[in-house]
N, C-alpha and C positions, 0 to 999 in steps of 0.2 A: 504494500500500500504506500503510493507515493504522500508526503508531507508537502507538495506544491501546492500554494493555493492560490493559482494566477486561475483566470478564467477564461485566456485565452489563451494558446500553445505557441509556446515562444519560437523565434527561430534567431539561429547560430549566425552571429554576423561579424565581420569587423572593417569596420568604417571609423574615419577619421570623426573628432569631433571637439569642439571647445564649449565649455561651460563659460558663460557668460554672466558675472554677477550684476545684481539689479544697482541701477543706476551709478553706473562706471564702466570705464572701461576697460576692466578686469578680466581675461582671460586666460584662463589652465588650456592644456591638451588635454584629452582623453580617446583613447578607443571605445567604442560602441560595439561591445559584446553580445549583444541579444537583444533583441528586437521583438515587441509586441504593437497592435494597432494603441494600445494604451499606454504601453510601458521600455522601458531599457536597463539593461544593465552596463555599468559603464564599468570602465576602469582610469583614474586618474597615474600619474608617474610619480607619482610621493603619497606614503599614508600619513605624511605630516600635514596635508592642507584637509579643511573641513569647511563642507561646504553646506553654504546657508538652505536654509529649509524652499527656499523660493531661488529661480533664477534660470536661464534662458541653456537647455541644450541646441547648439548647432551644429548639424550637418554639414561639414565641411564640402563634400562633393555637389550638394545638392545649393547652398546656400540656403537653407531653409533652417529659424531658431524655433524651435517652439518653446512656450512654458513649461517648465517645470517643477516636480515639488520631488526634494528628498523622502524616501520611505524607509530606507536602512543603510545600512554602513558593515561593512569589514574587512579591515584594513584599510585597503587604498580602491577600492570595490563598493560600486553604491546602486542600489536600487531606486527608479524614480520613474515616478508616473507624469508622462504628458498630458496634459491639462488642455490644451486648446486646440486652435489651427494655429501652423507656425506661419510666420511673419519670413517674408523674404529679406536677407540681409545683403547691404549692397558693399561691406568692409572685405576688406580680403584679409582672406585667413592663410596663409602661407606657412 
C-alpha cells in the first residue's frame, strides 16, 4: 500500500527552473523533478536556503512563472503546489 497522497500521478521530469521571490528580484536555480497539473517537486543547489511559503516557480525553457506555495521541505528538496495560471516572463534566465 503506497503512502502517496497526490491525487494526481506525477510524472518524472527535469527541466531547468528558478524560484523567484515575491517582490524582488531574487532568484535560486533549481531543477524541476516531477511534474503534476497541480504540483512539482523541485530540487534547489544548497539545503542552506529556505524558501518562503509564497513565490513564483519558472520554467526556464518555456518562460512561463507560475505561483507558488511551499508544502514540504527535505533537505534541499521541496514540494509545492501551483496555485494559478503562470504569467509569461519577459527577463532572461541564463
Amino acid at each position: 500500500m503506497s503512502d502517496d497522497k497526490r491525487s494526481q500521478r506525477r510524472r518524472r521530469t527535469l527541466k531547468d527552473g528558478r524560484v523567484l521571490l515575491p517582490g524582488s528580484r531574487v532568484t535560486y536555480d533549481c531543477a524541476i523533478r516531477d511534474l503534476t497539473e497541480t504540483g512539482a517537486r523541485i530540487r534547489l543547489q544548497s539545503d542552506s536556503i529556505m524558501l518562503p511559503e509564497q513565490f513564483e516557480l519558472v520554467f526556464v525553457a518555456d518562460s512561463l512563472a507560475y505561483p507558488a506555495i511551499r508544502k514540504w521541505r527535505r533537505g534541499n528538496e521541496y514540494g509545492v503546489a501551483l496555485t494559478g495560471p503562470p504569467r509569461k516572463v519577459t527577463a532572461r534566465f541564463e
